[in-house]
N, C-alpha and C positions, 0 to 999 in steps of 0.2 A: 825217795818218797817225800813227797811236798803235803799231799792231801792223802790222809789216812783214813778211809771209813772201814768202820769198827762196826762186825753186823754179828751178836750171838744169835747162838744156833739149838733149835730142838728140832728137830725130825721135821724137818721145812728142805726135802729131797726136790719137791717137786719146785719151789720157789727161788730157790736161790741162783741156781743157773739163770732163771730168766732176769733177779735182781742184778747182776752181776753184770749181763749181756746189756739190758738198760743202762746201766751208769754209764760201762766203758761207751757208751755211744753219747755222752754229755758232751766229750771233749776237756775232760778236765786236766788244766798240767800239771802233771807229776802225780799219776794217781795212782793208788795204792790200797790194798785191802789189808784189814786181820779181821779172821772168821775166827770164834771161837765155839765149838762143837761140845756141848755135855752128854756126849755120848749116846748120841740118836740112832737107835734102834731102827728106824730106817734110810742107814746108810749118807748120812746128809754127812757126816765128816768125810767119808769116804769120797764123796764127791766133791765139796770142797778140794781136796787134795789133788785131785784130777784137774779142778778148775786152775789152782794153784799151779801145775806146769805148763797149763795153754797159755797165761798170764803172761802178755811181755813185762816185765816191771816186778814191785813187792807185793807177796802175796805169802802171807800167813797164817797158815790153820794151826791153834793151837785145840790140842785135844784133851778133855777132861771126863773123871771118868764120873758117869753119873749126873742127873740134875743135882746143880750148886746153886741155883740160885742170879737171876737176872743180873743185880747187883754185882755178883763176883764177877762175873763172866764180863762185867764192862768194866771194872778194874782192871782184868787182866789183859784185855784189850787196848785200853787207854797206854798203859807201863808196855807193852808190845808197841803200840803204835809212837810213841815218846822214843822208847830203846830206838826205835829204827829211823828216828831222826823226824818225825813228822811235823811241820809245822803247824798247820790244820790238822785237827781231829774232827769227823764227823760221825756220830753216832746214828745209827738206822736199823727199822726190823727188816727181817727177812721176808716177811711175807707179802711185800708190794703195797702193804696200809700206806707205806711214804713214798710216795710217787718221786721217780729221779728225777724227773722231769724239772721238779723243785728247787735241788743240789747248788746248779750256776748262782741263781739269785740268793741263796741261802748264804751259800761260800762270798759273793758280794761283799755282803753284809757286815762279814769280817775284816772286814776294809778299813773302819771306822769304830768294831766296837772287841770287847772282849769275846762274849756270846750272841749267839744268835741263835734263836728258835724260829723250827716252824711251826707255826700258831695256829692250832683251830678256832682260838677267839680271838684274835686281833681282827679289827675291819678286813673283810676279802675272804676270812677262811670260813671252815664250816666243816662239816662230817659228810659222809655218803648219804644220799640223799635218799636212800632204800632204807635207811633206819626207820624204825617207825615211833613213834612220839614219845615215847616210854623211856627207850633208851635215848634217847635224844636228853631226856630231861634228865637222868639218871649222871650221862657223862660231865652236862655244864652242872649241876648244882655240886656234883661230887666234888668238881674242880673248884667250884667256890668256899668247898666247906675248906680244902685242903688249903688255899688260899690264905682263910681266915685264921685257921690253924696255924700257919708260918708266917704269916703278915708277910707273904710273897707279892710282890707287884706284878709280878708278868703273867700275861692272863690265861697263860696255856702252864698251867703248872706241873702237870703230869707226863709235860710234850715227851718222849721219846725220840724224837727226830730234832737234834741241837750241832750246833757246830762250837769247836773253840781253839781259839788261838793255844795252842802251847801253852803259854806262860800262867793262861787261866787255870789248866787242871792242877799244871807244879805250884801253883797259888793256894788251892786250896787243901791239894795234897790228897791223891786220890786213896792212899792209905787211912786215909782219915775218916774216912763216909763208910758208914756202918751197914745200912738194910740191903737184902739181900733181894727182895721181890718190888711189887708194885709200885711200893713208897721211894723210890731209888731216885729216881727221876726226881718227886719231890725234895730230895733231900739235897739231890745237887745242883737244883734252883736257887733255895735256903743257903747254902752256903756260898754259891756265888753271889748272892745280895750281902750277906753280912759281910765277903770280903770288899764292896764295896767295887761290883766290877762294871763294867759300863754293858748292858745286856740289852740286844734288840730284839722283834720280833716280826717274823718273815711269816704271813698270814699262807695257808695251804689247806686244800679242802684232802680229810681223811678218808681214804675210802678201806671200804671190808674187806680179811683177805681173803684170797684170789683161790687159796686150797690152805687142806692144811684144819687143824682144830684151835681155836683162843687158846692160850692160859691161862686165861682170867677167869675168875669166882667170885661168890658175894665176897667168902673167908677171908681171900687175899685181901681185899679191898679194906674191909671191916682191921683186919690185924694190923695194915699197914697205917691207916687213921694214927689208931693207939700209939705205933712206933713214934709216927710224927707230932704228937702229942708229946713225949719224951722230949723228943729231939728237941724243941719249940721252950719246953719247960728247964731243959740242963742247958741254955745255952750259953 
């Protein structure tokens, strides 16, 4: 396995086959999955497992029992994808928000720098265009507050959809990054800046997913601020 994407899982049965069937149609070489499953209730690890033997290549379902938590669940994928020799790691949800379509030019990118995000605010990207103005303004100001918060420079601070050389995660030490939800993404913005890594940003329009319910909350949102507040002030 060359290129390892790393996709956690909550009850996303209906999504992830089709995520899966998208990539493998990229063309990517040497490509490779770890699904990590907290024990979805409808059957999404189960299927995972299924997809894992159609799989010519690696394919890794690890299974946990109960929601743990975003955060964990991309540690444990990261250390899965690392174990299995991965040079590229790329990180992505299940539910089709990150278009594969993206992937080629994102993994490029890696060509030249440590990380690479795909970016809803760099020149070119943008959100689904069904959003209606509220949330539209809800997701860039959040992202700026979170920005200001960590004196992040890259302008999609919350991306969930990043790619990274090897050497960047054993850089920062993925045992090292603490929050569990929301704030996760932020935090390992934050510390690929402070170590100082060379980060680019691969512009992609977000779109809504496709089935399936958000995990997202005002609470989440509101708790992870605070976390990264912390984070920002012990650093």
């Amino acid at each position: 396995m060359k290129t390892a994407i790393v996709v956690p899982t909550y009850n996303e049965a209906e999504t992830l086959p089709v995520l899966i069937e998208k990539v493998v149609a990229q063309g990517i070489d040497g490509l490779g999955f770890v699904v990590v499953d907290d024990g979805s209730p409808d059957g999404t690890g189960e299927i995972a497992d299924e997809l894992a033997q159609k799989f010519y290549g690696t394919f890794i379902v690890v299974h946990r029992e109960g929601k743990q938590g975003l955060g964990t669940a991309y540690k444990v994928g990261f250390r899965s994808a690392l174990d299995a020799g991965a040079e590229l790691i790329i990180e992505m949800d299940a539910d089709l928000s990150h278009p594969p379509e993206v992937l080629p030019g994102l993994i490029a990118k890696l060509e030249n720098a440590d990380v690479a995000v795909a970016s809803r605010y760099a020149p070119g990207g943008g959100v689904d265009p069904e959003w209606n103005w509220g949330r539209k303004q809800i997701s860039f100001w959040g992202n700026v507050g979170i920005r200001l918060i960590l004196g992040i420079k890259v302008r999609d601070a919350t991306a969930g959809f990043k790619g990274f050389r090897r050497e960047a995660l054993e850089k920062i030490g993925i045992q090292n990054l603490t929050l569990k939800g929301f704030g996760f993404q932020a935090e390992v913005a934050y510390r690929c800046q402070q170590a100082g890594m060379r980060v680019v940003e691969h512009p992609y329009v977000f779109m809504e997913r496709t089935a399936g319910k958000s995990k997202m909350s005002f609470r989440i949102v509101v708790e992870s601020l605070f976390r990264l507040t912390w984070i920002r002030l012990g650093r």
